[in-house]
MISERO-240908 format. One record per residue (C-alpha): residue number from 1; residue in three letters; x, y, z. Coordinates in nm, 3 decimals, always signed. Each point is the difference from the previous one (the first is absolute). Example, Ala and Ser with C-alpha at 12.3 -4.5 7.8 and 13.67 -1.06 7.14 Angstrom:
<rs>
r resi 1	resn ala	u +1.230	v -0.450	w +0.780
r resi 2	resn ser	u +0.137	v +0.344	w -0.066
</rs>
This chain:
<rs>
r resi 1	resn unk	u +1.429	v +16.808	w -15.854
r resi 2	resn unk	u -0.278	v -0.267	w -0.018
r resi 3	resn unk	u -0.141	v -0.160	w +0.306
r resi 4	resn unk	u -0.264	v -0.265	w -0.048
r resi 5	resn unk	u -0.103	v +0.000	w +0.405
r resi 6	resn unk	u -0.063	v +0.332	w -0.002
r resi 7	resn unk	u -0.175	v -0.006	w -0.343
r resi 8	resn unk	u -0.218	v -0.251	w +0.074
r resi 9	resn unk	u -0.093	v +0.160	w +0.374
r resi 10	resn unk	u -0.038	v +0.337	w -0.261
r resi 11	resn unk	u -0.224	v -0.150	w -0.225
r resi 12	resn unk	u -0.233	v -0.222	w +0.253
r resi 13	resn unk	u -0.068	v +0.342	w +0.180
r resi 14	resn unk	u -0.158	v +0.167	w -0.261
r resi 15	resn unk	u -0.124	v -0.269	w -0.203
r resi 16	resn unk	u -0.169	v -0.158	w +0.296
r resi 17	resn unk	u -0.411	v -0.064	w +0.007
r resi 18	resn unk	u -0.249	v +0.229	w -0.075
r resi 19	resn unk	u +0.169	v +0.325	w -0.026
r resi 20	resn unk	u -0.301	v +0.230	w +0.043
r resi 21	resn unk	u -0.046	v -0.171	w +0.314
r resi 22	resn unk	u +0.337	v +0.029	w +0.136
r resi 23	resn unk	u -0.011	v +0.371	w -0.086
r resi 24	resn unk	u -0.332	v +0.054	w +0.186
r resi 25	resn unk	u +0.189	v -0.206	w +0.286
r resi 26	resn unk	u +0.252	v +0.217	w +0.038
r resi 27	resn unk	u -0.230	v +0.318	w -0.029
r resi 28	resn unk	u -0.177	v -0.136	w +0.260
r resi 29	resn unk	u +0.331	v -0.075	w +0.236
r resi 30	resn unk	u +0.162	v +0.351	w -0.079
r resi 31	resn unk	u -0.342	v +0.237	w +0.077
r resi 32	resn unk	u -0.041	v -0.222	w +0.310
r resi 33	resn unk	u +0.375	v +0.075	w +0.078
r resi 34	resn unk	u -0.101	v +0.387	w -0.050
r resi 35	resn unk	u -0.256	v -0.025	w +0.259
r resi 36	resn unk	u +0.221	v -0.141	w +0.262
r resi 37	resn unk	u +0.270	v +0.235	w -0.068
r resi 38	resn unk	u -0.208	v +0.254	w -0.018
r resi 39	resn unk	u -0.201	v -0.048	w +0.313
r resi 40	resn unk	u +0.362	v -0.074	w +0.154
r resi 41	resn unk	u +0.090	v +0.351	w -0.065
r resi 42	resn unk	u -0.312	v +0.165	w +0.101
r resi 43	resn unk	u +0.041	v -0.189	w +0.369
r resi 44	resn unk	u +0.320	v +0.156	w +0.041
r resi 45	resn unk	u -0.095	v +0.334	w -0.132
r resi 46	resn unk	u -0.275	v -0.002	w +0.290
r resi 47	resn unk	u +0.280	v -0.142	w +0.289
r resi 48	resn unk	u +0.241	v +0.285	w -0.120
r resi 49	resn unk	u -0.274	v +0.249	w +0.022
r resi 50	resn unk	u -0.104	v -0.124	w +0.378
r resi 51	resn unk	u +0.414	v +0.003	w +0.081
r resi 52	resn unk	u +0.060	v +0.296	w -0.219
r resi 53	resn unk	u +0.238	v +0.274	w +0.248
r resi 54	resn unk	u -0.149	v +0.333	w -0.011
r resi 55	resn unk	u +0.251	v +0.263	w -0.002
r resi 56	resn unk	u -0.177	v +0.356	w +0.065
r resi 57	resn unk	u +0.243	v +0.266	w -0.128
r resi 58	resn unk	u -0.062	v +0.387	w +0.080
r resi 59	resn unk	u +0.302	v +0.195	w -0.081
r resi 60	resn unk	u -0.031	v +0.420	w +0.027
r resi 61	resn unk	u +0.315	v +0.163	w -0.113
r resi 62	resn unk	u +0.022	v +0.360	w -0.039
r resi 63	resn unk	u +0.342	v +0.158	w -0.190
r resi 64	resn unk	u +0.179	v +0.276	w +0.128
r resi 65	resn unk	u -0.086	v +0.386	w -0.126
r resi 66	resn unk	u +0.309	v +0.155	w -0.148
r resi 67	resn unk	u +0.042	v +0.388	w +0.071
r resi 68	resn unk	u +0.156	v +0.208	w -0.253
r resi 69	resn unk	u +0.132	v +0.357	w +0.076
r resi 70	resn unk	u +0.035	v +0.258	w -0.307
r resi 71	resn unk	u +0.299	v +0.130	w +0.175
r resi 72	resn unk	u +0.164	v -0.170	w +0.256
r resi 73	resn unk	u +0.220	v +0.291	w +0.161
r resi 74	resn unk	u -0.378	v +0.199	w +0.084
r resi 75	resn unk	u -0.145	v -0.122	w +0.288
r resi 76	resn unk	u -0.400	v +0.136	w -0.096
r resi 77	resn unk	u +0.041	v -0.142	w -0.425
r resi 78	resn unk	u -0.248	v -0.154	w -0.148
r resi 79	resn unk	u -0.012	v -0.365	w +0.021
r resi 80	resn unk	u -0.109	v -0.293	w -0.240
r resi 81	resn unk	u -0.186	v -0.276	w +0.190
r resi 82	resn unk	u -0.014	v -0.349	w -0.149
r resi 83	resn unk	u -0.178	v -0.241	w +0.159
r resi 84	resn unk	u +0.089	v -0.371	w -0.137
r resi 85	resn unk	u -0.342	v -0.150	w +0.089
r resi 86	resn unk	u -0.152	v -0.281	w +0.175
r resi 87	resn unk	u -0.004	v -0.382	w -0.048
r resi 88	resn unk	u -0.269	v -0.197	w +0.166
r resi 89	resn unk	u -0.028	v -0.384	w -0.111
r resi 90	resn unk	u -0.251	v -0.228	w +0.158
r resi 91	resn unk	u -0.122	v -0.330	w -0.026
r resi 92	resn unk	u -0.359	v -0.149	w -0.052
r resi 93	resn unk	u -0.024	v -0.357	w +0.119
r resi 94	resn unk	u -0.229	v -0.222	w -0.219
r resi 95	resn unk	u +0.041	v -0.280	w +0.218
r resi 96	resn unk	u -0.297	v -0.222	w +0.116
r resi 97	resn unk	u -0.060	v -0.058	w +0.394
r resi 98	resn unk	u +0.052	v -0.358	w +0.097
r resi 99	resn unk	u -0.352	v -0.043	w +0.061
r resi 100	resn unk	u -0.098	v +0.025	w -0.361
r resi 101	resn unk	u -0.119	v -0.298	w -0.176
r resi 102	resn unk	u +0.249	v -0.017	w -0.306
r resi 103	resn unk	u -0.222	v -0.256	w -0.144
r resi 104	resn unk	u -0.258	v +0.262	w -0.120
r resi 105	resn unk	u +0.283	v +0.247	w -0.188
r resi 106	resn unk	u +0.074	v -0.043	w -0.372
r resi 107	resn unk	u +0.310	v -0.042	w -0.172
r resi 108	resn unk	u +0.022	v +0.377	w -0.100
r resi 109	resn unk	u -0.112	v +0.128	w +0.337
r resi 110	resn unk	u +0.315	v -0.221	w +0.117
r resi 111	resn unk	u +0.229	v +0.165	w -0.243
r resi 112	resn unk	u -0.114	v +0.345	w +0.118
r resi 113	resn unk	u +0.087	v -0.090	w +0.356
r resi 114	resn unk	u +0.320	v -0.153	w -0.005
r resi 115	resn unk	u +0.135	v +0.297	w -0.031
r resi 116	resn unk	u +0.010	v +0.358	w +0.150
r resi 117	resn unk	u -0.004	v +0.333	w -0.120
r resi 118	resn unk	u +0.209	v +0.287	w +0.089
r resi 119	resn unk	u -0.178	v +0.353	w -0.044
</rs>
């Protein structure tokens, strides 16, 4: 299907002044674009960080021990102890006090602190 409006619009787009100039033009626009997004980002990174819940998780479980007797009907048999263990999961808060200038952490040290680690 031919359309002469759009076309024309089409072709007065790219044929349009100096074209090295337009493309340094719209370098220009899109890296300065970048910046704002990217400095964007990085201000709510550091408000997230300073509003960031802190959940501290200790959890100490301990399974049963399961008693086995060679012979059940003797009273003095030998027995077979098996002792299923312990579990013990804690967390370790990377979190940064509210006092602390977020200004003066880099990007990476923001990554590493978003989030915490269980150990």
């Amino acid at each position: 299907v031919y359309s002469r409006p759009f076309l024309e619009t089409m072709a007065q787009f790219f044929l349009t002044g100096n074209k090295k100039q337009s493309v340094e033009e719209l370098e220009s626009a899109a890296y300065a674009r970048f910046e704002e997004l990217q400095q964007a980002t990085t201000n709510q990174l550091k408000v997230a960080l300073r509003e960031k819940k802190i959940v501290d998780i200790m959890i100490d479980i301990h399974a049963p021990n399961i008693i086995i007797p060679e012979d059940v009907q003797l009273a003095d048999s030998t027995l077979v102890v098996v002792d299923l263990g312990r579990l013990t999961i804690q967390s370790q808060s990377k979190s940064i006090n509210r006092e602390t200038n977020t200004n003066k952490i880099d990007e990476m040290s923001f990554e590493i602190m978003a989030y915490d680690k269980l150990i």
